[in-house]
mmCIF file as gemmi writes it, N, C-alpha and C atoms, coordinates in Angstrom:
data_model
loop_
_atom_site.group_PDB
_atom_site.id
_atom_site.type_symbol
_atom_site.label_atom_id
_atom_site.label_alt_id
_atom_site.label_comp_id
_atom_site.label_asym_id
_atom_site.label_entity_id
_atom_site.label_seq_id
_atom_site.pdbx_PDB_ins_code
_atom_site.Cartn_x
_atom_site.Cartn_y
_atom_site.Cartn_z
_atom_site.occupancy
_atom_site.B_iso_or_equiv
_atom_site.pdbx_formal_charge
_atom_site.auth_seq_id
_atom_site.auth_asym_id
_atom_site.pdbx_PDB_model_num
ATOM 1 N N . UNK Axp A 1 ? 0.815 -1.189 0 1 0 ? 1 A 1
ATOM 2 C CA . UNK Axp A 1 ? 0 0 0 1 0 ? 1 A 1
ATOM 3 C C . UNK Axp A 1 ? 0.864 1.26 0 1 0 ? 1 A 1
ATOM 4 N N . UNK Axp A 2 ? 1.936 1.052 0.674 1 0 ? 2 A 1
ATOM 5 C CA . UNK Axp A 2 ? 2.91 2.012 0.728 1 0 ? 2 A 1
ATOM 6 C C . UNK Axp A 2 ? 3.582 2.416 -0.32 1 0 ? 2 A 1
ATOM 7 N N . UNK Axp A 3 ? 4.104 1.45 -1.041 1 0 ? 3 A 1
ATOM 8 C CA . UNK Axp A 3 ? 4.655 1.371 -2.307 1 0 ? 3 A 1
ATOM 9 C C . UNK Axp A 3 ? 3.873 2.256 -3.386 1 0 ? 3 A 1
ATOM 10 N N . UNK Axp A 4 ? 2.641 1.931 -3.692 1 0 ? 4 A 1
ATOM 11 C CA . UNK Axp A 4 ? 1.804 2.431 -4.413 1 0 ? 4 A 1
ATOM 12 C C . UNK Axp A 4 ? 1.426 3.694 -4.252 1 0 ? 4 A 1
ATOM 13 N N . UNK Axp A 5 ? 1.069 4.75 -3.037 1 0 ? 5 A 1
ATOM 14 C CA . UNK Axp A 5 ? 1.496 5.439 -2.286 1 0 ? 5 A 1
ATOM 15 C C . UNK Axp A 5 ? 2.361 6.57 -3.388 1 0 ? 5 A 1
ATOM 16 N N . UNK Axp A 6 ? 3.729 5.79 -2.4 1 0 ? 6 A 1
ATOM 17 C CA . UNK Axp A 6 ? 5.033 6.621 -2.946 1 0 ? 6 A 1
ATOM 18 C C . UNK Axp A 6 ? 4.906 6.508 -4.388 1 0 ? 6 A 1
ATOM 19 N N . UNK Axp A 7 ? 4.466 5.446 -5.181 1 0 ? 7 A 1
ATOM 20 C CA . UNK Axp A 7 ? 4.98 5.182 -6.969 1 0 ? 7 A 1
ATOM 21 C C . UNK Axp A 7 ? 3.938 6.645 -7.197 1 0 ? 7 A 1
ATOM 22 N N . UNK Axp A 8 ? 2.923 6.784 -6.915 1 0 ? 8 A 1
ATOM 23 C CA . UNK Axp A 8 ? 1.719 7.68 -7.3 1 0 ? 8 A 1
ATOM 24 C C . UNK Axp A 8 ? 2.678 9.086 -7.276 1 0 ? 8 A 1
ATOM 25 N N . UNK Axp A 9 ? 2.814 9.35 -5.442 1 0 ? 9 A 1
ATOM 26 C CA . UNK Axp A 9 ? 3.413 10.661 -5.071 1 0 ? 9 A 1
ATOM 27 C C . UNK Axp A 9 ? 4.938 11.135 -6.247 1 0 ? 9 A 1
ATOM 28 N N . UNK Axp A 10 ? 5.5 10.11 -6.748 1 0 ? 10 A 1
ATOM 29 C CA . UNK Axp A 10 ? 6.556 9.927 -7.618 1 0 ? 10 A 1
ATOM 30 C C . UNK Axp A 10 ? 6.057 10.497 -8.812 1 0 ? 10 A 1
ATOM 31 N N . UNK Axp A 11 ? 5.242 10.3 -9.217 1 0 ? 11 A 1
ATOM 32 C CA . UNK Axp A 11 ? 4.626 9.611 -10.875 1 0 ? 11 A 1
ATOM 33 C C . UNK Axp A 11 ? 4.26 11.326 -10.711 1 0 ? 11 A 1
ATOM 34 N N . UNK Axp A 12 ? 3.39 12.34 -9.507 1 0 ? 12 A 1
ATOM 35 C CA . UNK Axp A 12 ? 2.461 13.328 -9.825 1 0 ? 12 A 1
ATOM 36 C C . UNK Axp A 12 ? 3.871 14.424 -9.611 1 0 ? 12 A 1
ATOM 37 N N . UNK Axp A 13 ? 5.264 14.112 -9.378 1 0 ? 13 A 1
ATOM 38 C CA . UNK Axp A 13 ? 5.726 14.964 -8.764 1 0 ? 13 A 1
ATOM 39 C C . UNK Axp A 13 ? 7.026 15.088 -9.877 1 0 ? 13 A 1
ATOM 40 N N . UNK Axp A 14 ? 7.024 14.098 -10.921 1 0 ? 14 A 1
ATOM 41 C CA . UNK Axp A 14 ? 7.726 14.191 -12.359 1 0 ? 14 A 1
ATOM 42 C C . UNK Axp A 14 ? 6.598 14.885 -13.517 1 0 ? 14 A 1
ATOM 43 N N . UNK Axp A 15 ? 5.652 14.78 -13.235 1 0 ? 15 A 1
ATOM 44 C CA . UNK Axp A 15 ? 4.628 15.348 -14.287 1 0 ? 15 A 1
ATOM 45 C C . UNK Axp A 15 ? 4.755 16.963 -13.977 1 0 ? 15 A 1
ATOM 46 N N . UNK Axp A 16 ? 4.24 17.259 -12.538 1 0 ? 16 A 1
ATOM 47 C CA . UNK Axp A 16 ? 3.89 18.566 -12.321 1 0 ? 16 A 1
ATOM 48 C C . UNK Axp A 16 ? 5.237 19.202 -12.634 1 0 ? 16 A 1
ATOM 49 N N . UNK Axp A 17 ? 6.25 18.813 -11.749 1 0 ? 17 A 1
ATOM 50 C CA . UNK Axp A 17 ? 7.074 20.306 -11.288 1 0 ? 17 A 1
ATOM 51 C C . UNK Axp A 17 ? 7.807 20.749 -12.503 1 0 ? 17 A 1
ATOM 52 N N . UNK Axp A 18 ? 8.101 19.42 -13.945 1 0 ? 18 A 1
ATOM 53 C CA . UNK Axp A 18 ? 8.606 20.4 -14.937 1 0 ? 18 A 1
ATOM 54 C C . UNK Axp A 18 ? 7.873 21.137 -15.588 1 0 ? 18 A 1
ATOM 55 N N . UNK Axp A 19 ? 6.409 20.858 -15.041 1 0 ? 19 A 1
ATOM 56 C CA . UNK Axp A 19 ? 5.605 21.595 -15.984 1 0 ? 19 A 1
ATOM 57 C C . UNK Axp A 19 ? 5.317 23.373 -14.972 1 0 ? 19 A 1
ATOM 58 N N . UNK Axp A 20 ? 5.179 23.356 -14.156 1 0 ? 20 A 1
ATOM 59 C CA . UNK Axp A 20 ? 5.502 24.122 -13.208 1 0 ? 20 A 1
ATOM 60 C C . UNK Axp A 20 ? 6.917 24.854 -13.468 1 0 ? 20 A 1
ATOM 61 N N . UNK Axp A 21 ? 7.604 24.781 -13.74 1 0 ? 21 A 1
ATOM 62 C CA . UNK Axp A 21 ? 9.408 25.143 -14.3 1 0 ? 21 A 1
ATOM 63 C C . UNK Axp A 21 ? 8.904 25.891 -15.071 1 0 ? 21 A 1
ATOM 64 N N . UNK Axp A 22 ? 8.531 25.255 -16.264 1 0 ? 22 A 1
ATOM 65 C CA . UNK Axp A 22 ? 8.283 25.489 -17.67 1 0 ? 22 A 1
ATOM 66 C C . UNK Axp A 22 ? 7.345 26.861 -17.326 1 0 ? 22 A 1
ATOM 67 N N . UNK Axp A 23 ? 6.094 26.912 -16.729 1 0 ? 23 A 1
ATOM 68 C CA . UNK Axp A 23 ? 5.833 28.007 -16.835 1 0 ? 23 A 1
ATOM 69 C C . UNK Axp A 23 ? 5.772 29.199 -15.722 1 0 ? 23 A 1
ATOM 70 N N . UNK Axp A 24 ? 6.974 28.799 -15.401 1 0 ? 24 A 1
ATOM 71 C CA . UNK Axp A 24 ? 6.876 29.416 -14.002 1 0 ? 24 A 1
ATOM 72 C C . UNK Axp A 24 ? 8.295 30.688 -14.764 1 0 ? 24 A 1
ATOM 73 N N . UNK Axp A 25 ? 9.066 29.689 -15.022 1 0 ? 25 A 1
ATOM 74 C CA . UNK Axp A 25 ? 10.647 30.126 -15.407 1 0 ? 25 A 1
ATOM 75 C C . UNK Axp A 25 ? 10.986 30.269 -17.177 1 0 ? 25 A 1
ATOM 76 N N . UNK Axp A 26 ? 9.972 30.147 -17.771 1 0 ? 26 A 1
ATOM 77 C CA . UNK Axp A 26 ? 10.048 29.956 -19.553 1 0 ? 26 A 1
ATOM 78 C C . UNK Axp A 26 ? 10.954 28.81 -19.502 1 0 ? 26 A 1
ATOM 79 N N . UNK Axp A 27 ? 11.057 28.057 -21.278 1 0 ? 27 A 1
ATOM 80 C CA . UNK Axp A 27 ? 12.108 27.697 -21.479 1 0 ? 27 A 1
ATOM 81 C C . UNK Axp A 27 ? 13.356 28.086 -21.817 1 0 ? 27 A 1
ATOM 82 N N . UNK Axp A 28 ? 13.631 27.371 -21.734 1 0 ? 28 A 1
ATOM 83 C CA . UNK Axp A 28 ? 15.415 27.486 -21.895 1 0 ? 28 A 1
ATOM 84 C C . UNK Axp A 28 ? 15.88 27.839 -23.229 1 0 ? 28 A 1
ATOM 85 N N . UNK Axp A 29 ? 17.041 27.793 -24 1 0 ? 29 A 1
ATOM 86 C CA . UNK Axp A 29 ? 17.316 27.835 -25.039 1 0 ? 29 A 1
ATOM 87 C C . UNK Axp A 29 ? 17.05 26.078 -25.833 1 0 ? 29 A 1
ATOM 88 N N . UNK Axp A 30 ? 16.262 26.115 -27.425 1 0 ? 30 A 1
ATOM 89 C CA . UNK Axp A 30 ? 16 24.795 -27.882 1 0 ? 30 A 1
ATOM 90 C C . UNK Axp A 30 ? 17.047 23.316 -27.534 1 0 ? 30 A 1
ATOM 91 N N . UNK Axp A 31 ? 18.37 23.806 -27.231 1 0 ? 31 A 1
ATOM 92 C CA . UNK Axp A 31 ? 19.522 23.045 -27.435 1 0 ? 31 A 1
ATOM 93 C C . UNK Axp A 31 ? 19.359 22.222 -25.724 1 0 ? 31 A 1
ATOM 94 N N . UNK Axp A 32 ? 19.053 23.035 -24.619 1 0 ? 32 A 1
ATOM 95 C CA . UNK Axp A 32 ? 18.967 22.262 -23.442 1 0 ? 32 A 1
ATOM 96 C C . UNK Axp A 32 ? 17.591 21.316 -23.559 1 0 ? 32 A 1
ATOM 97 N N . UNK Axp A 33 ? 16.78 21.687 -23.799 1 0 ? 33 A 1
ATOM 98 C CA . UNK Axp A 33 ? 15.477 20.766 -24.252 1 0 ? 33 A 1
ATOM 99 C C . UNK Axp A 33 ? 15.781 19.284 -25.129 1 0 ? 33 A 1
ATOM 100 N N . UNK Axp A 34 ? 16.786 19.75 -26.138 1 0 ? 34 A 1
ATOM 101 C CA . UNK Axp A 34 ? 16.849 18.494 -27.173 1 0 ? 34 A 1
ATOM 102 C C . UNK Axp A 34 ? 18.036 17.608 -26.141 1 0 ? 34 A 1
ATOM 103 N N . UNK Axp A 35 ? 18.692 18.462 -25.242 1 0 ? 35 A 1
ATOM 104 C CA . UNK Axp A 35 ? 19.547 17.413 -24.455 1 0 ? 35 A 1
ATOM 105 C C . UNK Axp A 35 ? 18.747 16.501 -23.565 1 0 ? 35 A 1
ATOM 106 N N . UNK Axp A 36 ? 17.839 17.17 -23.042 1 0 ? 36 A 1
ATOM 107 C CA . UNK Axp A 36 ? 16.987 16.371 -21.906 1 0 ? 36 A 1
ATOM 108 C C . UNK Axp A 36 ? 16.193 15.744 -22.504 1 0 ? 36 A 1
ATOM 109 N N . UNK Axp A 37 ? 15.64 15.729 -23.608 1 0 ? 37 A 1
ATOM 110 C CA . UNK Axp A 37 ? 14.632 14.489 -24.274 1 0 ? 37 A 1
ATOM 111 C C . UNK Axp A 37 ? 15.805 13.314 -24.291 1 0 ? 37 A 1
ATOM 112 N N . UNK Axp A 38 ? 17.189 13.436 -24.818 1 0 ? 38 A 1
ATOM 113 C CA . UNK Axp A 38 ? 17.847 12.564 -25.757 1 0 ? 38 A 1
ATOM 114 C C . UNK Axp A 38 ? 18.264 11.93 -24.104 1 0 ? 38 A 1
ATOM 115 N N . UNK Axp A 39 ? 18.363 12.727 -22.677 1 0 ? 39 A 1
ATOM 116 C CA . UNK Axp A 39 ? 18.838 12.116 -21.543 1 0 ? 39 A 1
ATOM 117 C C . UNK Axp A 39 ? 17.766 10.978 -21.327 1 0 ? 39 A 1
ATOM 118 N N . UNK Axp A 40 ? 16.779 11.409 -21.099 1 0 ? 40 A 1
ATOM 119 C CA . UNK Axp A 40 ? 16.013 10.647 -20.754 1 0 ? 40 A 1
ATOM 120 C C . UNK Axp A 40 ? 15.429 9.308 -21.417 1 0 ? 40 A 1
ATOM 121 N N . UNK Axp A 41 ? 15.604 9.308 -22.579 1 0 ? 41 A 1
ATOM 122 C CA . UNK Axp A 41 ? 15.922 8.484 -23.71 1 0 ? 41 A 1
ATOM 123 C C . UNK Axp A 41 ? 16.658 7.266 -22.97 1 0 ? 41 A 1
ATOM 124 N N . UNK Axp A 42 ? 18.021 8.168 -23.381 1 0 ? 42 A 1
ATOM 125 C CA . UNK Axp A 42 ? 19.573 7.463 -22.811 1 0 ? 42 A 1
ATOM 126 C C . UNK Axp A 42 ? 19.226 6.582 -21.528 1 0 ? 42 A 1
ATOM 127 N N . UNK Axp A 43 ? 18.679 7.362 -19.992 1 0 ? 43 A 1
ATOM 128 C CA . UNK Axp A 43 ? 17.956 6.376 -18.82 1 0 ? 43 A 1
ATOM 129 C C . UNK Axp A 43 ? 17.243 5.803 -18.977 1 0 ? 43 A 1
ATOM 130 N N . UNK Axp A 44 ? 15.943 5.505 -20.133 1 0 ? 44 A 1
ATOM 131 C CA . UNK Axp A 44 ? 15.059 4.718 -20.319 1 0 ? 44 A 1
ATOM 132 C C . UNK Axp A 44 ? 15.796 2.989 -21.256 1 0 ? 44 A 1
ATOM 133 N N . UNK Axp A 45 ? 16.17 3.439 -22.121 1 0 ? 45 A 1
ATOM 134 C CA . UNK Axp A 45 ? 16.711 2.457 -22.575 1 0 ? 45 A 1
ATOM 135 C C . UNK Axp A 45 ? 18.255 1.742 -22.439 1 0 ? 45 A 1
ATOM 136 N N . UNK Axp A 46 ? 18.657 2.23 -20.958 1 0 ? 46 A 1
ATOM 137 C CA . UNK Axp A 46 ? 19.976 1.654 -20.662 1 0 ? 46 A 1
ATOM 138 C C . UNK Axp A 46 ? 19.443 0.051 -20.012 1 0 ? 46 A 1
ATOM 139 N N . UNK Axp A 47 ? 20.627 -0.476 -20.262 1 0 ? 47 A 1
ATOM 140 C CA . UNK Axp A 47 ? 20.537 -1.493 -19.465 1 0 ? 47 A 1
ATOM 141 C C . UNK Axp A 47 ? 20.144 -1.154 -17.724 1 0 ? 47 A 1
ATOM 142 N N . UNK Axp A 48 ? 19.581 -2.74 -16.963 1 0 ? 48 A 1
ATOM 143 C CA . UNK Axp A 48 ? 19.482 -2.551 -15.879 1 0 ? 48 A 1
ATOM 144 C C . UNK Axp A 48 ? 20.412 -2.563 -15.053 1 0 ? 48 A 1
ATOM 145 N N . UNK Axp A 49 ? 20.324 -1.507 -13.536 1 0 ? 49 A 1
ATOM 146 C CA . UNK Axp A 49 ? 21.879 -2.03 -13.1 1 0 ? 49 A 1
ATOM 147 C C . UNK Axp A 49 ? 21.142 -2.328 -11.909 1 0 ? 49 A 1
ATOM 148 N N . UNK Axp A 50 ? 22.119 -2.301 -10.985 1 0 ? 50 A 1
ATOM 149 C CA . UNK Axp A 50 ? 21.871 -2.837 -9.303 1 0 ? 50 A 1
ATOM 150 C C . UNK Axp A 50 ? 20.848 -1.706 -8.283 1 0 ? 50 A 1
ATOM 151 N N . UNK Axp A 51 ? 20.975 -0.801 -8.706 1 0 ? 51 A 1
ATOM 152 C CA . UNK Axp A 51 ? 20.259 0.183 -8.164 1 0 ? 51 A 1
ATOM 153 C C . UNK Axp A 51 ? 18.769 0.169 -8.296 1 0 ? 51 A 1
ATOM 154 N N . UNK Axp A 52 ? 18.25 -0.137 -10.13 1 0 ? 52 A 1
ATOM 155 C CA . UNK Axp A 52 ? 17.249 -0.514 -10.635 1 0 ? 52 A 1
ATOM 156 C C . UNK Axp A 52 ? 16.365 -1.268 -10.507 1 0 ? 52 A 1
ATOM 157 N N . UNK Axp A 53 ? 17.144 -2.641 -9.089 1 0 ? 53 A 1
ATOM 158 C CA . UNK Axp A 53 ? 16.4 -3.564 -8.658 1 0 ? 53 A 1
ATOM 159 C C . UNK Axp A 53 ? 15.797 -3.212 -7.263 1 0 ? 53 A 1
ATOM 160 N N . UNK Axp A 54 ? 16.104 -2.334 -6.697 1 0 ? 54 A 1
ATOM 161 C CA . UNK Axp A 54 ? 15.558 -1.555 -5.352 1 0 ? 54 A 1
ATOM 162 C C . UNK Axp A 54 ? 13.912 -0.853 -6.269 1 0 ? 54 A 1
ATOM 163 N N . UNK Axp A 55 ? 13.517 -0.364 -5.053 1 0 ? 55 A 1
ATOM 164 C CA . UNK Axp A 55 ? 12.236 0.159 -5.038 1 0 ? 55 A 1
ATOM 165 C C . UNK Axp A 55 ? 12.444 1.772 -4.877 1 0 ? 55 A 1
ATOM 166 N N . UNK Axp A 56 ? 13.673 2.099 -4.224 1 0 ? 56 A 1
ATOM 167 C CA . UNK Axp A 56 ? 14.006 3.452 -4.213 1 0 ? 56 A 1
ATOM 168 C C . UNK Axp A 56 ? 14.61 3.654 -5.271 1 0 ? 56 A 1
ATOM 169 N N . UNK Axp A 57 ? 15.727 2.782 -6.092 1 0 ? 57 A 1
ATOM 170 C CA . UNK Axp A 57 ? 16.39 2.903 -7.308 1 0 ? 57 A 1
ATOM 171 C C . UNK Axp A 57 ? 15.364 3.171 -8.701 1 0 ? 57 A 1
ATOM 172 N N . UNK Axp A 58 ? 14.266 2.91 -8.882 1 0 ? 58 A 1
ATOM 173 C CA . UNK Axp A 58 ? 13.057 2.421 -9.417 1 0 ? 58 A 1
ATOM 174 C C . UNK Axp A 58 ? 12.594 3.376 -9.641 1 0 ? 58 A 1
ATOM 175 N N . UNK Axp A 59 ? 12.216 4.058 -8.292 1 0 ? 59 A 1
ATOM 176 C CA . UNK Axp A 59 ? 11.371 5.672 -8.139 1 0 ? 59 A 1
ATOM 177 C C . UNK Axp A 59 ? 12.361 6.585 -8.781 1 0 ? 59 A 1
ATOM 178 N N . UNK Axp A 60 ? 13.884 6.25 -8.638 1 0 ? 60 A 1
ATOM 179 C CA . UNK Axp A 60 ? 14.714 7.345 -8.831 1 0 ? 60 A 1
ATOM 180 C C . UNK Axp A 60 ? 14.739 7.271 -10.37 1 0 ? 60 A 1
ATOM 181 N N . UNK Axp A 61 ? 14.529 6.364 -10.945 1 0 ? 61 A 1
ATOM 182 C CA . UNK Axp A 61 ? 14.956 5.931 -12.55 1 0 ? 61 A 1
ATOM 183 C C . UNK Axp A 61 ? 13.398 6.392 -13.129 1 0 ? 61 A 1
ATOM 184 N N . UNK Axp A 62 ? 12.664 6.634 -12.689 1 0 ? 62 A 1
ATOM 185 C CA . UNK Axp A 62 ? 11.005 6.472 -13.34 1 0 ? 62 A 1
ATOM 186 C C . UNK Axp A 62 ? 11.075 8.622 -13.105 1 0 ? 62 A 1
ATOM 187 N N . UNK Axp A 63 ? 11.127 9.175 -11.954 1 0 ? 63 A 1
ATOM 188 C CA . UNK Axp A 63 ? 11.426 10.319 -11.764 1 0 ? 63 A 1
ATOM 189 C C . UNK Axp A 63 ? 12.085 10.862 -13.155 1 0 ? 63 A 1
ATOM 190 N N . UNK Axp A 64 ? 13.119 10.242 -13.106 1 0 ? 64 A 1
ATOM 191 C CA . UNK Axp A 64 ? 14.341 11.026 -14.18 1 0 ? 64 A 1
ATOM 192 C C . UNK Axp A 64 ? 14.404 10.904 -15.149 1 0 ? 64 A 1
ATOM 193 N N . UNK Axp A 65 ? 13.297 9.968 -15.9 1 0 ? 65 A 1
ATOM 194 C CA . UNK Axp A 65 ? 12.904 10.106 -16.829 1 0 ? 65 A 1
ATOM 195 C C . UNK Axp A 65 ? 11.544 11.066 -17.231 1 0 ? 65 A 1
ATOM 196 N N . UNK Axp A 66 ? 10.603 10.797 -16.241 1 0 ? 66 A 1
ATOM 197 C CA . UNK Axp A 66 ? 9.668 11.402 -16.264 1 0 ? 66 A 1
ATOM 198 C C . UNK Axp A 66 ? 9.906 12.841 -16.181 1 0 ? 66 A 1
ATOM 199 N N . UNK Axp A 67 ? 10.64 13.56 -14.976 1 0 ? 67 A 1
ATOM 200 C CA . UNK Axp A 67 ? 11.016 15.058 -15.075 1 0 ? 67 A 1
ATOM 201 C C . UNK Axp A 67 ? 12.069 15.426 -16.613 1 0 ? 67 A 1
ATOM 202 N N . UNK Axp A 68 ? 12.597 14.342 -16.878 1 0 ? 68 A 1
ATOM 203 C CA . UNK Axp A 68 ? 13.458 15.161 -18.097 1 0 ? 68 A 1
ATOM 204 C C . UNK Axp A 68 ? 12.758 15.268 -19.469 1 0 ? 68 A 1
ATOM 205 N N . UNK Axp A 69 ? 11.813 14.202 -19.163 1 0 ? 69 A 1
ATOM 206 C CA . UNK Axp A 69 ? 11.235 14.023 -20.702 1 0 ? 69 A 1
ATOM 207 C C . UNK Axp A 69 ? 10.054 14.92 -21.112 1 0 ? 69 A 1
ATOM 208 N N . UNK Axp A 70 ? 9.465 15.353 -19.792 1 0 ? 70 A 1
ATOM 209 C CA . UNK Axp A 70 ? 8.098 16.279 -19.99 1 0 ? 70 A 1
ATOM 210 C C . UNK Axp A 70 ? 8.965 17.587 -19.922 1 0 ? 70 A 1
ATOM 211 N N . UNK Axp A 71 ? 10.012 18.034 -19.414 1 0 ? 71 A 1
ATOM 212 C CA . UNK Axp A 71 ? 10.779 18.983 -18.954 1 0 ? 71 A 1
ATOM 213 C C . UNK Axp A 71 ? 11.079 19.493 -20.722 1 0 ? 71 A 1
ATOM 214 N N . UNK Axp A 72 ? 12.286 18.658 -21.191 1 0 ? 72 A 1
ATOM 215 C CA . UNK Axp A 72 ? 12.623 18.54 -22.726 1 0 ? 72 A 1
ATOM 216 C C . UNK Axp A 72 ? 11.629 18.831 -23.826 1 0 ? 72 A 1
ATOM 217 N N . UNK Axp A 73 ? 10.469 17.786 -23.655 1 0 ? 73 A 1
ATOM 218 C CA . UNK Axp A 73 ? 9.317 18.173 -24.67 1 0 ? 73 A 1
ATOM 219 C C . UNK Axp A 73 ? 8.585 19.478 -24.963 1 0 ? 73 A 1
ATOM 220 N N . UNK Axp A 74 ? 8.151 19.543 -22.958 1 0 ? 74 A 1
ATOM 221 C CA . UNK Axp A 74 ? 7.718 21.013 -23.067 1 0 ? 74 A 1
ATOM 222 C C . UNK Axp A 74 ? 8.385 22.031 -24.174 1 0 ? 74 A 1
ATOM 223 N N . UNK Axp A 75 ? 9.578 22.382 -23.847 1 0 ? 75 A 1
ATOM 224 C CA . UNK Axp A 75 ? 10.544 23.309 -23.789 1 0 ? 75 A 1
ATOM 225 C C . UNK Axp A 75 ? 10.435 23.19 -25.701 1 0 ? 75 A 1
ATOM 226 N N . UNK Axp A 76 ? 10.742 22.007 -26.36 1 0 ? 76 A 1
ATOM 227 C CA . UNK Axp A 76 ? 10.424 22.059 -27.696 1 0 ? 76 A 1
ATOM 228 C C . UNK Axp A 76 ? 9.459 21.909 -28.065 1 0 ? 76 A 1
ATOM 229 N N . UNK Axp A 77 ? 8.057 22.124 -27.479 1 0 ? 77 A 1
ATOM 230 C CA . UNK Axp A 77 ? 6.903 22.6 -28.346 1 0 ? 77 A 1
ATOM 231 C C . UNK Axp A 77 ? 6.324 23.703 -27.961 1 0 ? 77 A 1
ATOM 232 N N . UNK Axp A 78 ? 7.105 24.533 -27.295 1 0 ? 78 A 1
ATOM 233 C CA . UNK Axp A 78 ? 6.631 25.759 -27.159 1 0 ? 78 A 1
ATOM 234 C C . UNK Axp A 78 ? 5.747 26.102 -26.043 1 0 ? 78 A 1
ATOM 235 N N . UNK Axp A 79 ? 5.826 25.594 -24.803 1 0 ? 79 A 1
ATOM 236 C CA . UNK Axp A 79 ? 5.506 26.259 -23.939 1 0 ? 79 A 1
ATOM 237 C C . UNK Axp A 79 ? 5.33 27.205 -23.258 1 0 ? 79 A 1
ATOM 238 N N . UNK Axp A 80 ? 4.962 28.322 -23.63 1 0 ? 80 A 1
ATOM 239 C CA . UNK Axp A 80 ? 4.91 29.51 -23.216 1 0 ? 80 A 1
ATOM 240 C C . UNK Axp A 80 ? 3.863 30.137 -22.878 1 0 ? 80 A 1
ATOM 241 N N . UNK Axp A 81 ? 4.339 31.41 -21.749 1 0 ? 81 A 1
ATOM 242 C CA . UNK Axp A 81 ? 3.279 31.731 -21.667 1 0 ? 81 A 1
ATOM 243 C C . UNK Axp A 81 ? 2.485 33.218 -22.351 1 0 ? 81 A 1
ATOM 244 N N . UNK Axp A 82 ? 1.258 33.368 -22.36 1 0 ? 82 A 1
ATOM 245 C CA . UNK Axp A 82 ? 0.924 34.504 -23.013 1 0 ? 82 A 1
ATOM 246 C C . UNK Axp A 82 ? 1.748 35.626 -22.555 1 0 ? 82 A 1
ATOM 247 N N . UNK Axp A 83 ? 1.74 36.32 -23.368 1 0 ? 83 A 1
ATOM 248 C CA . UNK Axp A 83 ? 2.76 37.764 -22.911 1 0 ? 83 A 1
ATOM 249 C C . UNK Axp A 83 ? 1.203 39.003 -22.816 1 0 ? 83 A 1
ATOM 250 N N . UNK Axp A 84 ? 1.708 39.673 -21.312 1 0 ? 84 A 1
ATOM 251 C CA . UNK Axp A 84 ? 0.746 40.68 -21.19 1 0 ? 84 A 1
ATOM 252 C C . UNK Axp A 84 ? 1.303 41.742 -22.251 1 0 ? 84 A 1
ATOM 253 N N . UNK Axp A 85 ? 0.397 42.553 -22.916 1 0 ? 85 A 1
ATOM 254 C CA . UNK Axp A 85 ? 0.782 43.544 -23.565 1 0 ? 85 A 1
ATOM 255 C C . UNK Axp A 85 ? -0.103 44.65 -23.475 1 0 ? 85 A 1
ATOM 256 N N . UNK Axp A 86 ? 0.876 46.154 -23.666 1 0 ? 86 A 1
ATOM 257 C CA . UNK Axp A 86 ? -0.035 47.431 -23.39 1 0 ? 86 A 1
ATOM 258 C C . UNK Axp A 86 ? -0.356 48.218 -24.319 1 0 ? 86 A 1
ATOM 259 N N . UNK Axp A 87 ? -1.782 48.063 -24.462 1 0 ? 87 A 1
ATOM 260 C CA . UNK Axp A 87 ? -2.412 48.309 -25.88 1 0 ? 87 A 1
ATOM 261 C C . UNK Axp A 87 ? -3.028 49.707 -25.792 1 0 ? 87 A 1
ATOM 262 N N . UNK Axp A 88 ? -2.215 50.425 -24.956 1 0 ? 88 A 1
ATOM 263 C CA . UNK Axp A 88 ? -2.871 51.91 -24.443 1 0 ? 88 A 1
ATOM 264 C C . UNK Axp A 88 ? -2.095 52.76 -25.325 1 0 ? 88 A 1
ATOM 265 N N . UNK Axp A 89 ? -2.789 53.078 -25.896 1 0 ? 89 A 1
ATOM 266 C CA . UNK Axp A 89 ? -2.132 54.292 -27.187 1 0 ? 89 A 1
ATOM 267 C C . UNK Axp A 89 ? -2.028 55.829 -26.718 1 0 ? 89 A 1
C-alpha cells in the first residue's frame, strides 16, 4: 500500500514540477530541451543495473525520466506563456 502510495506521489511529482518550471521560469534555449529528451531516452533504454532492482532505485529511474522528458518536450513545443501587452495608445 505504501509502495503504491510513494509510486503515485513519484509519478504526480515528475509530471507537475517540470511543468511548473516550464511556466513558471520559460524555457530554456532549444539546445537544453533536445539534451533532456535525448537524456532521458539514454535512462530509459539503458541497461538494468543494481540500483534498478531496489524500489528506491526504481522511483529514482522512473522520476528522471519522467522530469526530463516532460521537462525537454515542453521546452520544444513551445511552452509559453501569453505575454501581457499594453495596448494603451
Amino acid at each position: 500500500m505504501l509502495d503504491t502510495l510513494l509510486a503515485a506521489l513519484v509519478f504526480v511529482l515528475g509530471v507537475s514540477l517540470p511543468i511548473y518550471l516550464l511556466y513558471h521560469f520559460r524555457p530554456l534555449a532549444w539546445p537544453w530541451h533536445v539534451l533532456a529528451v535525448i537524456a532521458a531516452l539514454a535512462i530509459g533504454f539503458a541497461p538494468g543495473t543494481a540500483l534498478l532492482n531496489t524500489v528506491p532505485g526504481t522511483f529514482l529511474f522512473g522520476f528522471a525520466i519522467g522530469f526530463l522528458g516532460i521537462w525537454g518536450l515542453g521546452g520544444l513545443l513551445g511552452f509559453r506563456r501569453k505575454s501581457v501587452t499594453n495596448k494603451a495608445g
